[in-house]
Legacy VTK file of the C-alpha trace (Angstrom):
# vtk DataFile Version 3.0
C-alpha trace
ASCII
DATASET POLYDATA
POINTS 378 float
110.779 103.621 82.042
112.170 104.347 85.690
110.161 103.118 88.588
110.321 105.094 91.655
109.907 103.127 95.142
108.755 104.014 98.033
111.519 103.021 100.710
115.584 103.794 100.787
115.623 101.223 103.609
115.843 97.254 102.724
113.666 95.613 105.839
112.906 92.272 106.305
110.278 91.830 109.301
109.168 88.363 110.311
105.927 89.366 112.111
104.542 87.823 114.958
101.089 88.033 113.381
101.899 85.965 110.511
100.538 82.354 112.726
97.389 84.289 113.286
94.380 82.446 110.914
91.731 84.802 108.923
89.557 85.762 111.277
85.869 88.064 110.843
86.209 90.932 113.430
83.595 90.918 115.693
81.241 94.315 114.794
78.710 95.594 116.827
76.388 97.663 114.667
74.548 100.205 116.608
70.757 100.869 115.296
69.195 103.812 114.689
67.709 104.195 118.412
71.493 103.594 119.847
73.174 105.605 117.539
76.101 107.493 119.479
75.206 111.394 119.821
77.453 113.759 117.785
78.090 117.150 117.518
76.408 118.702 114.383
79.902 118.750 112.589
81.225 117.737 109.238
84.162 116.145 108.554
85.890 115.581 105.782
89.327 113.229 105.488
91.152 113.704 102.015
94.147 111.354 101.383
96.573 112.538 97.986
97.870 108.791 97.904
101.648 109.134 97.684
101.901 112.468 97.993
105.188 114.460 98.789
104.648 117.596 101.541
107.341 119.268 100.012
105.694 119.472 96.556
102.826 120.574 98.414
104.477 123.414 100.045
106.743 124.350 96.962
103.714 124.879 94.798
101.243 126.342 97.164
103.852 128.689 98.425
104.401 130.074 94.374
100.729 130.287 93.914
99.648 127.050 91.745
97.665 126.146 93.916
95.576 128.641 95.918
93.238 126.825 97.096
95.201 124.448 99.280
97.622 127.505 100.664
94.115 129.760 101.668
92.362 126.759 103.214
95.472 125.244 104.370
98.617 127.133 104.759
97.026 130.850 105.626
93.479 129.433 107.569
94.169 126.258 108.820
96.934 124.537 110.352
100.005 122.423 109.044
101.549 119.578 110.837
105.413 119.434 109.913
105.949 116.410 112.263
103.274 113.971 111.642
103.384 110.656 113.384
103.963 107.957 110.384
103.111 104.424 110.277
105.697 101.404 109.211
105.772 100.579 106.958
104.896 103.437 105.410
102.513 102.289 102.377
99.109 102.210 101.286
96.521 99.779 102.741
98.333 99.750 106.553
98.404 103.261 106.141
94.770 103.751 105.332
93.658 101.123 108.134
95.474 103.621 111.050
93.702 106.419 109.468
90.001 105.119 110.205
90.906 102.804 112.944
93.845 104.947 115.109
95.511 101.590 115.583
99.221 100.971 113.915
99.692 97.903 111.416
100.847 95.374 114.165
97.740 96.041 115.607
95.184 96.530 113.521
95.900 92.829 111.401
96.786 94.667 107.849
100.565 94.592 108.436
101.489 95.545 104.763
100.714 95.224 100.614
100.640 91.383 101.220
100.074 89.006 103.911
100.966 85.465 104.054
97.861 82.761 105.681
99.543 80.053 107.140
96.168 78.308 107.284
95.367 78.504 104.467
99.175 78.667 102.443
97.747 81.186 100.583
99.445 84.644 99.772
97.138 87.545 99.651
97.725 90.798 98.114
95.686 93.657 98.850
96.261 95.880 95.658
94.481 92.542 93.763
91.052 92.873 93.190
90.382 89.537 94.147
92.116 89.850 97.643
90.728 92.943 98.465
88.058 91.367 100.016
90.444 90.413 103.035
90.673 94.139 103.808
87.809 94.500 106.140
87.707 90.927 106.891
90.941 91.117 108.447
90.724 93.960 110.789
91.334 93.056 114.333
92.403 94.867 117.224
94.847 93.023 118.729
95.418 95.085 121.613
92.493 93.033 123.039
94.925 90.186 123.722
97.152 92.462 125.411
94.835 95.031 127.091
92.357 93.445 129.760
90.082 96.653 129.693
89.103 95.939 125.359
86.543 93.449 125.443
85.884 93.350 121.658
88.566 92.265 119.509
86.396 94.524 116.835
88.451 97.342 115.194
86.124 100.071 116.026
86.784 102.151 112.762
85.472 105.718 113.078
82.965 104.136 110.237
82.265 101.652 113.142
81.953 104.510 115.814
79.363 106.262 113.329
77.096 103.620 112.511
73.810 105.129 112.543
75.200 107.914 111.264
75.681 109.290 107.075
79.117 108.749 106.284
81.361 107.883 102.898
83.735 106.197 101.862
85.523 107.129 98.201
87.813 104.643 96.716
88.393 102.841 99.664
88.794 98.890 100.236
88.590 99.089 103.878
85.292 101.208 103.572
83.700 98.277 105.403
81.001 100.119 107.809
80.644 103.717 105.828
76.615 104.162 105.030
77.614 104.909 101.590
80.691 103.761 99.175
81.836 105.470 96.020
82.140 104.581 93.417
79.575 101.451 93.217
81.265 100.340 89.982
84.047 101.575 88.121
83.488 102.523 84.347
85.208 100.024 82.144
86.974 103.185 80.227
88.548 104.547 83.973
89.932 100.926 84.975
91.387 101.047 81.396
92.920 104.306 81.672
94.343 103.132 84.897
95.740 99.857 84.278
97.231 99.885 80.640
97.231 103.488 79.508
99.280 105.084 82.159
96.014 107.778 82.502
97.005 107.344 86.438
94.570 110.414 86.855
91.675 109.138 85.226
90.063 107.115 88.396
90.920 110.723 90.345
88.825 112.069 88.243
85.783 109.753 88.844
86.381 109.764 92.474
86.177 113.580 92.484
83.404 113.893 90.283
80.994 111.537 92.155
82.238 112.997 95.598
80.432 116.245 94.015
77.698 114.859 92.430
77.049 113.045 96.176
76.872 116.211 97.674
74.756 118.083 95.522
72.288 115.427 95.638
71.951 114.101 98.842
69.204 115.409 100.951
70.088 117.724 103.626
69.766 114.653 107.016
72.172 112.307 104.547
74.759 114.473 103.980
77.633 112.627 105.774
79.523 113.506 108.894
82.672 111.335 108.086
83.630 110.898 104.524
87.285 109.275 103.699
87.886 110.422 100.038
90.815 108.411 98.373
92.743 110.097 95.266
94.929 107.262 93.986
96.499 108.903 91.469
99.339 110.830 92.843
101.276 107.206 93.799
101.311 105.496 90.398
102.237 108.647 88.264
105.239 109.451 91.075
106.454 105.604 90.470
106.336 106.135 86.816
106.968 109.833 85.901
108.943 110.932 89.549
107.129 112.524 92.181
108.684 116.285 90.766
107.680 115.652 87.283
105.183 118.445 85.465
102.380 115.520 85.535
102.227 115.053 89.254
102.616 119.175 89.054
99.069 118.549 86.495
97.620 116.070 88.981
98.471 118.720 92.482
96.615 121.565 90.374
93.283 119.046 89.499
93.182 118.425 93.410
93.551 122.279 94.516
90.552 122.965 91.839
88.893 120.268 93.545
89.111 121.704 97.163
87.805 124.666 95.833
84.563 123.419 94.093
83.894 121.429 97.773
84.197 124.589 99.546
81.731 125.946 96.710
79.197 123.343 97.500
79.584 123.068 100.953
79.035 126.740 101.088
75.713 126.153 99.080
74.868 123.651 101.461
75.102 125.786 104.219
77.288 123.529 106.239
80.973 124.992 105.220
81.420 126.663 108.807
80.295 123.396 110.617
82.958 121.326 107.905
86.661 120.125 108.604
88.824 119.280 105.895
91.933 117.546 106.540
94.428 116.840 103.970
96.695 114.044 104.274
99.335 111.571 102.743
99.519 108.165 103.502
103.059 108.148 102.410
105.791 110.207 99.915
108.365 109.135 97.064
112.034 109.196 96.577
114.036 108.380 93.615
115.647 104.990 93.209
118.932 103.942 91.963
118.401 100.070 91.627
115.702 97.312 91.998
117.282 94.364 94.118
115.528 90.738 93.657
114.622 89.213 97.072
114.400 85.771 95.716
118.157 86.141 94.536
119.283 86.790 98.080
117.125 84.793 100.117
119.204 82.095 97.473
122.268 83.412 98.186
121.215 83.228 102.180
120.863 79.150 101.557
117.253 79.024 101.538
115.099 77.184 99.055
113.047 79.281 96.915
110.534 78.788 94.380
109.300 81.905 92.397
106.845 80.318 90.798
105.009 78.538 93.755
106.654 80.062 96.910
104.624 77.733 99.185
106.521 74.686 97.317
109.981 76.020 99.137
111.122 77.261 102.244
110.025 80.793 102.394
107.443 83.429 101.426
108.206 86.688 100.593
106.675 89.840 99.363
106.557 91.245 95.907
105.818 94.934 95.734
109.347 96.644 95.508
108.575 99.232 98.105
111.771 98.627 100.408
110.464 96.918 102.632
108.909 93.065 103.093
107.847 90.688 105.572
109.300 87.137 105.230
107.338 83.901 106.368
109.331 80.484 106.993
108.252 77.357 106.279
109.642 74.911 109.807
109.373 71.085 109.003
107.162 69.688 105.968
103.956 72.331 106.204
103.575 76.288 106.794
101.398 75.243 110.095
103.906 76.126 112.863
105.788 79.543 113.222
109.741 79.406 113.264
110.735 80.265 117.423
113.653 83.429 117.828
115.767 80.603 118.674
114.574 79.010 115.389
115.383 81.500 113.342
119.000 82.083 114.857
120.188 78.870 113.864
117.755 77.898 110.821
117.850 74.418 108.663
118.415 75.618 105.261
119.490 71.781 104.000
119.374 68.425 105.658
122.755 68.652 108.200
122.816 72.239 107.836
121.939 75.603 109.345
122.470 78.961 109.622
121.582 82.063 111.140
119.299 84.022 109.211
119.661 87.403 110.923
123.377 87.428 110.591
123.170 85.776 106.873
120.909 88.694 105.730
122.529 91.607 107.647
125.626 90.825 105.444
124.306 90.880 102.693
125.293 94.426 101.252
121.685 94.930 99.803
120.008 95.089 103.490
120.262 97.788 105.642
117.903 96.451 108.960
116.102 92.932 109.750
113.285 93.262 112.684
112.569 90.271 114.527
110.160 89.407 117.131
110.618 87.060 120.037
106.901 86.410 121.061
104.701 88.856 121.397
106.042 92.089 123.266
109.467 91.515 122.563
111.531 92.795 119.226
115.093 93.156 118.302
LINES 1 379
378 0 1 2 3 4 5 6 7 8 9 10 11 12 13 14 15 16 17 18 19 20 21 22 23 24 25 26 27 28 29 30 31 32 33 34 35 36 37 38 39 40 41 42 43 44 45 46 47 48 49 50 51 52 53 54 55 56 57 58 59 60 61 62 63 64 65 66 67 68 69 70 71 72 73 74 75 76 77 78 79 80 81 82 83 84 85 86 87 88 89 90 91 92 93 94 95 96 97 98 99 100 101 102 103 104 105 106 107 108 109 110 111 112 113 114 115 116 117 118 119 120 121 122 123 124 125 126 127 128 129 130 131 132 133 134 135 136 137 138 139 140 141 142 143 144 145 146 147 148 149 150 151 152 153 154 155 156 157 158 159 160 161 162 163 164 165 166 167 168 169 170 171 172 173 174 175 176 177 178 179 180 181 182 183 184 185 186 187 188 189 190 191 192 193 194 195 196 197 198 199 200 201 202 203 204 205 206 207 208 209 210 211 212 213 214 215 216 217 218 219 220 221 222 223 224 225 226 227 228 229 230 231 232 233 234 235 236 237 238 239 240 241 242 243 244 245 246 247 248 249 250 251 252 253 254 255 256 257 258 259 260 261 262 263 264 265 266 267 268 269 270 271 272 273 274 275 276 277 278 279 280 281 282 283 284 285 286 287 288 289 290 291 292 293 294 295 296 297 298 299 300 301 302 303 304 305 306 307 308 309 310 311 312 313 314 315 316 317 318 319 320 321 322 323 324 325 326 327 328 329 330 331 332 333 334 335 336 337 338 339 340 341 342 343 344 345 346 347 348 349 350 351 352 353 354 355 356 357 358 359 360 361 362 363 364 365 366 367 368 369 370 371 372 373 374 375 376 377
């Protein structure tokens, strides 16, 4: 079966924010009394995870799906230059959405993060890491930006609190009033995970967004809802993002605009709504998977896939192009390798090389991004 990734581009960052230790952002919840005023507006922020715009176009434009080309394409406005966040994958992605702050600011810098405190990898697509999510959020433009005297993220969820909003599907829902779904059937997780049924958990998320809004009484309908549809990314990895299934999946999502338009209209708040319809990143085709651990070999480093903490570096594992390395300086993972470090590495006892220049010819890697403190990147 072909895999499809997300990235042409092989980059290896070394971030900055890899000494940082897990930290709790600190949250200020506002109560009911200091809720901040808001307009009597609606707002609704739908993300087709993985979705392609030119799919999107191609099949609204031929008719299949109406819904998103009236709402869309013929009332609403489309955005052919959209600012994009790097890298450009899931969780960092969906932390700029509710937060407005980019990955090496917000403390989610990609799929996986490496705690040098605690020499413990974390990956946010495992349910038992995804706890970390909303734990740690920080704005770190507090450090650098006299005038922020919170290093709290201040999600919109944040901004609302007081008010009725939602989160669907989302891991970094930490703040929204109310969180679909509050468990995942046992048959959807199933679908999802060893069936290849990709759309199943759309499905749910859909169906309860509905259900929500039919039921709710009229002062907790929310203002904010983020509404996740998963789907679209793992059927592009696994059946292309052009293939007649993710052509299935588009349709299921234009039917569903159209049945929140219905209720919204019941509800009598469809002229005080926004929807806004986004992608958190697209899909290309893939010639080849390349093994990091193979070249960070071939670089001279020590590497142990099956306890990367037991050699010299840390790596991540998702395939997506992209992947931030973390390097282990003297016996323990406490101290982060200097520019100057890094640029003339000890890869064995009486030996050392430069890392940049080591990687950059290897024929595999197109770009490596390196800071030098803080503010400063080559």
């Amino acid at each position: 079966m072909k895999r499809f990734n997300l990235s042409l581009m092989f980059v290896f960052m070394l971030w900055w924010i890899s000494s940082c230790s897990l930290k709790q952002a600190v949250l200020l919840p506002l109560s009911d009394e200091a809720k901040a005023p808001i307009r009597d507006r609606y707002v609704f922020l739908i993300n087709m995870d993985g979705s392609r715009p030119s799919e999107v176009q191609k099949w609204a434009a031929d008719g299949t799906l109406p819904h998103i080309q009236e709402l869309f394409f013929h009332n609403g406005a489309v955005f052919e230059n959209a600012i994009n966040v790097f890298p450009t994958v899931s969780i960092p992605n969906h932390q700029a959405f509710i937060s407005g702050l980019f990955p090496g600011h917000h403390g989610v810098p990609a799929l996986d993060w490496f705690s040098r405190p605690l020499e413990r990898y974390i990956d946010y697509l495992k349910p038992k890491d995804m706890y970390y999510t909303p734990v740690l959020m920080f704005n770190f433009l507090q450090v650098l930006q006299k005038q922020i005297i919170t290093d709290a993220p201040q999600t919109l969820f944040d901004q609302l609190m007081g008010h009725p909003t939602l989160a669907v599907m989302e891991s970094s829902g930490y703040g929204a009033s109310q969180q679909l779904p509050k468990s995942a059937p046992a048959l959807a997780a199933l679908d999802f995970q060893f069936r290849q049924q990709y759309q199943t958990v759309d499905f749910l998320a859909m169906d309860q967004v509905l259900k929500h809004l039919k039921k709710s009484p009229q002062g907790q309908l929310p203002r904010f809802s983020f509404i996740n549809l998963y789907g679209m990314d793992n059927m592009s990895h696994f059946e292309g993002p052009d293939s007649e299934s993710c052509k299935d999946l588009y349709i299921h999502y234009d039917r569903f605009l159209g049945e929140l338009v219905a209720v919204l209209k019941k509800r009598g708040i469809l002229e005080k709504s926004t929807l806004v319809l986004v992608s958190d990143h697209g899909q290309h085709y893939l010639n080849e998977i390349v093994s990091l651990p193979e070249i960070l070999t071939r670089v001279g480093l020590s590497v142990n896939t099956v306890a990367p903490v037991k050699g010299q570096v840390v790596w991540g594992d998702h395939g997506t192009g992209t992947s931030n390395l973390y390097l282990k300086v003297g016996n323990d993972w406490s101290q982060r390798p200097s520019y100057e470090q890094i640029r003339d590495f000890p890869v064995v006892p009486g030996k050392s090389v430069d890392l940049v220049q080591s990687l950059l010819e290897q024929m595999e890697i197109e770009m490596v991004i390196l800071p030098e403190g803080p503010l400063t990147t080559h």
